[in-house]
N, C-alpha and C positions, 0 to 999 in steps of 0.2 A: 334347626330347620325353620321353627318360626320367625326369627331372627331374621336370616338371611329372607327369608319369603316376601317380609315386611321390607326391607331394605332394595330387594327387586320389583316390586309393588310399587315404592316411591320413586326407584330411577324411571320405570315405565310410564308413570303418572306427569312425570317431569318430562318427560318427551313429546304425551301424545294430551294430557289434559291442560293445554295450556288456556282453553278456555274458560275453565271450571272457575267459579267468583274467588271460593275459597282456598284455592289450589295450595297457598304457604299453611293453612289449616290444618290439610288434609294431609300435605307431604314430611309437615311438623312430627305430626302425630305417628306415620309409620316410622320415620327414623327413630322417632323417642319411642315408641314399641320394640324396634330392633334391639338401640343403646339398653335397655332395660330387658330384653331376653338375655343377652350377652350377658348381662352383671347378672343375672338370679342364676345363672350354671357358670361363673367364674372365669368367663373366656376375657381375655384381654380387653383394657378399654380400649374401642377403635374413636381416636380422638376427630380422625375426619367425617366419619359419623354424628357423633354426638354434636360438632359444631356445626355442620349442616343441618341437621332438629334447630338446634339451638338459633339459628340463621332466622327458621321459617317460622315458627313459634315467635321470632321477636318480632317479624314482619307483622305478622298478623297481629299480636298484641298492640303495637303501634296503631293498625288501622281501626282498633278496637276504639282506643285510646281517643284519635280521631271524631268516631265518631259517637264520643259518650257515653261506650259501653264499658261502663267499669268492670261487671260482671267476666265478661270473657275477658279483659284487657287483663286484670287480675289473674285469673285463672293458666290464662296462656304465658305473660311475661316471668308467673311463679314457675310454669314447668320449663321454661327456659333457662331463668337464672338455677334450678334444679340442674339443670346438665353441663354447669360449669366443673371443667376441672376442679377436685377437690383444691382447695387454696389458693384454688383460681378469682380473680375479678374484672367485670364490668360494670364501670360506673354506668355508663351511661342506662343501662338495661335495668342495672337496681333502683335506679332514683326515676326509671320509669315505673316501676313495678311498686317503687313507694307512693309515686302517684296516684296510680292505680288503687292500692290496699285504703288510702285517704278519702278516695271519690265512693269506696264500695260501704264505706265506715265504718272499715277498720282502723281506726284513728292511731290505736295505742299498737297495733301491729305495723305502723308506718313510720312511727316513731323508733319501734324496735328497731325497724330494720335501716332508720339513716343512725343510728348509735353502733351497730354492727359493720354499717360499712365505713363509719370514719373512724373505728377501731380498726381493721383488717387494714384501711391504707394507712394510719399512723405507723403500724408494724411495719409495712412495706415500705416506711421513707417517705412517702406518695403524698407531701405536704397540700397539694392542692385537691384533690381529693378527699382527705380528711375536711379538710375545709369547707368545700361542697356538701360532703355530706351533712354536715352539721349544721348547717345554711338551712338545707331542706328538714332536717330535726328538727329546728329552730323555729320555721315560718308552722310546721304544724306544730310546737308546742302552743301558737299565740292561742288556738282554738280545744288546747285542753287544759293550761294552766295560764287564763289570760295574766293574774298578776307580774309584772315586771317583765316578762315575756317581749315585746316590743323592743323594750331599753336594751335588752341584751343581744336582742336579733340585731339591733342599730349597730350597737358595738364591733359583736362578728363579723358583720357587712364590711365597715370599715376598715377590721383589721387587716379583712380578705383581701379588700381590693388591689392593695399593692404586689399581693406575695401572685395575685391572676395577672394583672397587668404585666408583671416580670415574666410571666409561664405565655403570653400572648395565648391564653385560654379563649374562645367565645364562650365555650359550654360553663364555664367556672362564671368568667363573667356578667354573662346571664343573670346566671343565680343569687350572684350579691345583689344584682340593680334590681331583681324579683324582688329581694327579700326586703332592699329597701323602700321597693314600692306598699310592699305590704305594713313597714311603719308606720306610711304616711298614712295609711287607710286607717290604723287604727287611730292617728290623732286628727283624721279627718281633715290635712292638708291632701285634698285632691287633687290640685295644680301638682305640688311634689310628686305626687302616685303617677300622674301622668307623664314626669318626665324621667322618672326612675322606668317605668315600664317601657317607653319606646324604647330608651338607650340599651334595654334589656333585650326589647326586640331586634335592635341591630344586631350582637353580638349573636343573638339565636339562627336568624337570617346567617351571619356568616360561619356560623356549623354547621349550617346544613339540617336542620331537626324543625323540618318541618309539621310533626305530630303534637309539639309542645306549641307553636303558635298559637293553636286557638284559646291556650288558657292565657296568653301575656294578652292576645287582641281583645278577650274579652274583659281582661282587667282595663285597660284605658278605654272602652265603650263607658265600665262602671266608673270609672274616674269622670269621664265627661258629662255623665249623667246626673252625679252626684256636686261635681265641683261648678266652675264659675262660668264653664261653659253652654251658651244659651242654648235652648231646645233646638231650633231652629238651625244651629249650627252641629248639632250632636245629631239631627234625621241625615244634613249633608253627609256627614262623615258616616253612618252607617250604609246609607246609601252606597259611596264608594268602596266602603270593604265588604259588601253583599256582592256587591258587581267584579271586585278583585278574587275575592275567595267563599265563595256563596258554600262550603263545608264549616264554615263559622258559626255552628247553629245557636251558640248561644247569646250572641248577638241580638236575637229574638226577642233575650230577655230589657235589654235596655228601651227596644224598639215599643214593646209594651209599656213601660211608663213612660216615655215621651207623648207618647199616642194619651194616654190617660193625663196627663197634663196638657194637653193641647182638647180634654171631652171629646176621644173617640175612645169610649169604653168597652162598647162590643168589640170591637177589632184588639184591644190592650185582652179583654178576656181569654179570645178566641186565644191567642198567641200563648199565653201562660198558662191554658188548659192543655193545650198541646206539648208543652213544653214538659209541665209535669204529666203529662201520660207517658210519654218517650222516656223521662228520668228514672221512673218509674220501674216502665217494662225493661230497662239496660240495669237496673241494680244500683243509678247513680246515687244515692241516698245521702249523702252529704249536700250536695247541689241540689237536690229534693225539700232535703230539709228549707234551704235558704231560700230558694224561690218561692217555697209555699207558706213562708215566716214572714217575709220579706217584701219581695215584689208587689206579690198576689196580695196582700195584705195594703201594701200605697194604692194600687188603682181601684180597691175596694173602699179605701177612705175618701179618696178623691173624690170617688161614684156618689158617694152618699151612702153608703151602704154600709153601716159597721157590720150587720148581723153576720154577711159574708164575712166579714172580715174580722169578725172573732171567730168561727170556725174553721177558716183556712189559718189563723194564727194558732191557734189551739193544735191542729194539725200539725203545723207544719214545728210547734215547739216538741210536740212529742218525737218526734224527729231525731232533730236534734237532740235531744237530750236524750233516747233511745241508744244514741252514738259515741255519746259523753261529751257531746260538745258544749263548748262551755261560752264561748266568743262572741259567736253570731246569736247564742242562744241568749245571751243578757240583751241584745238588741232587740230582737224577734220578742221579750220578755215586754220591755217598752212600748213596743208598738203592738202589739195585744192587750197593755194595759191604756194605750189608747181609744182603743177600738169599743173596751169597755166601759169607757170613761163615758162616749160616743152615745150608749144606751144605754145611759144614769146607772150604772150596776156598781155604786163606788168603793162598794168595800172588795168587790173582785180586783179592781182595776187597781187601789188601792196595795191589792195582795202582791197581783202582778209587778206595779209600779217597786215592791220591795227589793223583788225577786230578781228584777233587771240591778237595782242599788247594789245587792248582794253578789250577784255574779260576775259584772263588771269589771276590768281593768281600772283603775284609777287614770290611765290613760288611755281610754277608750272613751276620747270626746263624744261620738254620737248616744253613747248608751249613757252617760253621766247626765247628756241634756237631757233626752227625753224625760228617765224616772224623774229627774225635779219637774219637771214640766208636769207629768199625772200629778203628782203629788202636792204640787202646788194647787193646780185645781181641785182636788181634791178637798186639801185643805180648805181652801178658801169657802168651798158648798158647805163646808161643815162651823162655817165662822172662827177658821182661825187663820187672822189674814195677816197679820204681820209675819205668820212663819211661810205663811202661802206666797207673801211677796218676794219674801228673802229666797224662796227657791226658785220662782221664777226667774228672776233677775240675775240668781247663779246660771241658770241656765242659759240665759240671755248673755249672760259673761263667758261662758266656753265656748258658745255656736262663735263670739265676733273674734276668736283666735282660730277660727278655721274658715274655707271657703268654701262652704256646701250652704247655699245660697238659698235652697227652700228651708233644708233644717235651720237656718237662721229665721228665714220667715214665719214657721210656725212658733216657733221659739219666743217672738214678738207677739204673735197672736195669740198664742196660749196668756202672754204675760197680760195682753189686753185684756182677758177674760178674766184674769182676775183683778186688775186694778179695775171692773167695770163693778164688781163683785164687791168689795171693799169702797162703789160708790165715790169714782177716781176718773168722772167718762173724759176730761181734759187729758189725763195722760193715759188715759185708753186708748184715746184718740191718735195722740201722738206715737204710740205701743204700734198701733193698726198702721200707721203713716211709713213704721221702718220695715212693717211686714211687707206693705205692698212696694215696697220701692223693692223689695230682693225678690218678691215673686214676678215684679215686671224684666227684673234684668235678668230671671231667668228664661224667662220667658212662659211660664204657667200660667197658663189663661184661666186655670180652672180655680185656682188657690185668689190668681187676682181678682177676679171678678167675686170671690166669696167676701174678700178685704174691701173692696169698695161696695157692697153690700151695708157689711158692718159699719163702717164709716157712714155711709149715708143714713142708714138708721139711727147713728151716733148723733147726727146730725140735725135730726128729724128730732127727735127727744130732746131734743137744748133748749133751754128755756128761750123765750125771746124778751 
């Protein structure tokens, strides 16, 4: 009786509550009340039942999804893929519901679950599918076992591509050009990340899966943000995709450090307080994690402000590593050991600076420069400047194999501080000269104008 009550409940509901926000929620829920009276007293599975739950449940998990709610997206897309036929599969629902389990930080439960579904489609033949799956395995292995992670993700991409381009996949497609955007992120070719992610976004665009958009539109915001693309040109283009698809909320996040590179730091604040109060109250904690490691962490260095920005790093590594994340977390390591660096604290920054060395991919260009960068400084305040130089200079050597155009520039500027250190102001000088030439073509007015500071003080101090 309860059964069927729940199941007359949801067709009335679907008739007459078509206003209701939640209405795929609500009418989710009694079908999967019904499905689930029927199985506890053994009556038959009614399979047009349960894929109708199963329909409204995925719906609403999507617009969960959408809009940064891991917490329900989770919740909802788990009791949908629950009401699959026993030995039943849906890719596209599971590697939602992996996303999902990732954003919530269940890391090593997202992991489980793309291992289980590129088992069940191996079984089934289902070559492209396995393949996807492992894609998505793959891209979240980089943030739980960064070592070699990348190399192998590159690998799999390539293997894929051919066996998706044969299957004329978008959704398989997608996923390689995802995956190889996120190589490039780790060796911090931006320009690649940027062209892997649109050709990614084409293929998503022609499936139809509109609820995965805002994670590929937010990855080339961060590609432009990071890479050779000037400020000036990265406000245009956010501009037009606020005005295209203003549900892009995390676009916010790049719009803040542009803004704090160009010294509007109230307004960069205002934006990533909000940002992490929303991540927050939705359960995003992964994305939590890296905004408050990360972002919030650059427009607090920029400000001048380290003291902010050793507690929002501190914060935001507990995070992370609360989650086991291991990726972002050697980065967020770095730039907290900067921040300490910032407030003469050098044996913390010191600690930190280790801690980022230790965790670190070997190919995870930005986290390999930063810790010689503390460390260099470091060194160098402590009078040991020949090992202080040689890591600068390593450092200075990784940033010019990639195109992240500020981490080059501080890169040089770190290197100036310490050949000033070591009593070197000619090629300090010359250090300051390659910073400001990437902070001008990035367009950073707030880094430039600190470099011709330095230089003109340089300047000032020369003997006549």
């Amino acid at each position: 009786m309860r059964a069927d009550l729940h199941e007359r409940l949801a067709t009335w509901l679907e008739e007459h509550g078509a206003e209701l926000v939640e209405l795929d929620e609500i009418l989710g829920y009694h079908l999967e009340q019904a499905c689930r009276y029927r199985s506890e007293i053994g009556l038959p599975y009614d399979d047009g039942v349960a894929a109708a739950a199963r329909r409204r449940l995925t719906a609403a998990g999507r617009r969960a999804l959408l809009r940064q709610d891991a917490g329900a997206a989770t919740n909802l897309l788990g009791r949908a893929v629950a009401l699959l036929v026993p030995g039943a599969r849906d890719l596209q629902l599971e590697l939602d519901l992996l996303g999902a389990l990732f954003d919530s930080g269940d890391l090593a439960g997202a992991q489980r679950l793309g291992r289980s579904v590129a088992e069940r489609a191996a079984a089934a033949g289902d070559r492209v599918g396995e393949l996807c799956a492992l894609l998505e395995e793959g891209i979240r292995g980089i943030f739980i076992a960064p070592e070699g992670a990348a190399e192998r993700l590159a690998a799999l991409a390539e293997q894929s591509l051919p066996v998706f381009e044969a299957a004329a996949d978008d959704l398989a497609l997608s996923t390689a050009y995802r995956a190889l955007g996120d190589v490039a992120n780790i060796r911090a070719q931006m320009d690649a990340r940027l062209e892997a992610g649109e050709r990614a976004l084409i293929h998503l665009r022609r499936a139809r899966i509109p609820h995965r958009e805002d994670r590929l539109v937010y990855s080339l915001s961060a590609a432009r943000l990071h890479g050779s693309t000037s400020v000036s040109e990265l406000c245009e283009w956010l501009d037009e995709q606020e005005a295209l698809s203003p549900q892009h909320s995390l676009l916010r996040e790049a719009r803040a450090e542009a803004l704090a590179m160009l010294g509007r730091f109230d307004e960069a604040r205002t934006i990533l307080s909000g940002l992490r109060a929303e991540l927050a109250d939705r359960g995003a904690i992964f994305r939590l994690g890296d905004i408050t490691s990360q972002p919030s962490v650059r427009v607090e260095l920029l400000a001048g402000n380290p003291a902010a920005a050793v507690e929002l790093g501190e914060e935001g590594c507990r995070l992370l590593e609360q989650i086991g994340e291991k990726s972002y977390l050697s980065t967020s390591a770095g730039m907290l050991a900067q921040a300490l660096y910032a407030l003469d604290r050098l044996e913390d920054a010191d600690a930190w600076a280790s801690r980022a060395a230790e965790l670190g991919a070997g190919d995870d260009a930005t986290t390999q420069m930063v810790w010689r960068q503390v460390k260099a400084k470091v060194f160098a305040r402590r009078g040991e400047l020949a090992e202080a130089e040689r890591l600068a200079r390593e450092a200075v050597a990784i940033g010019e194999e990639t195109d992240r155009l500020d981490a080059q520039g501080d890169a040089y500027a770190d290197l100036a501080e310490v050949l000033l250190l070591a009593d070197k102001p000619e090629e300090a000088a010359a250090a300051l000269e390659q910073a400001l030439e990437r902070y001008e073509r990035k367009g950073n007015r707030v880094s430039t104008g600190r470099a011709q500071t330095r230089l003109a003080d340089l300047e000032h101090a020369a003997p006549r």
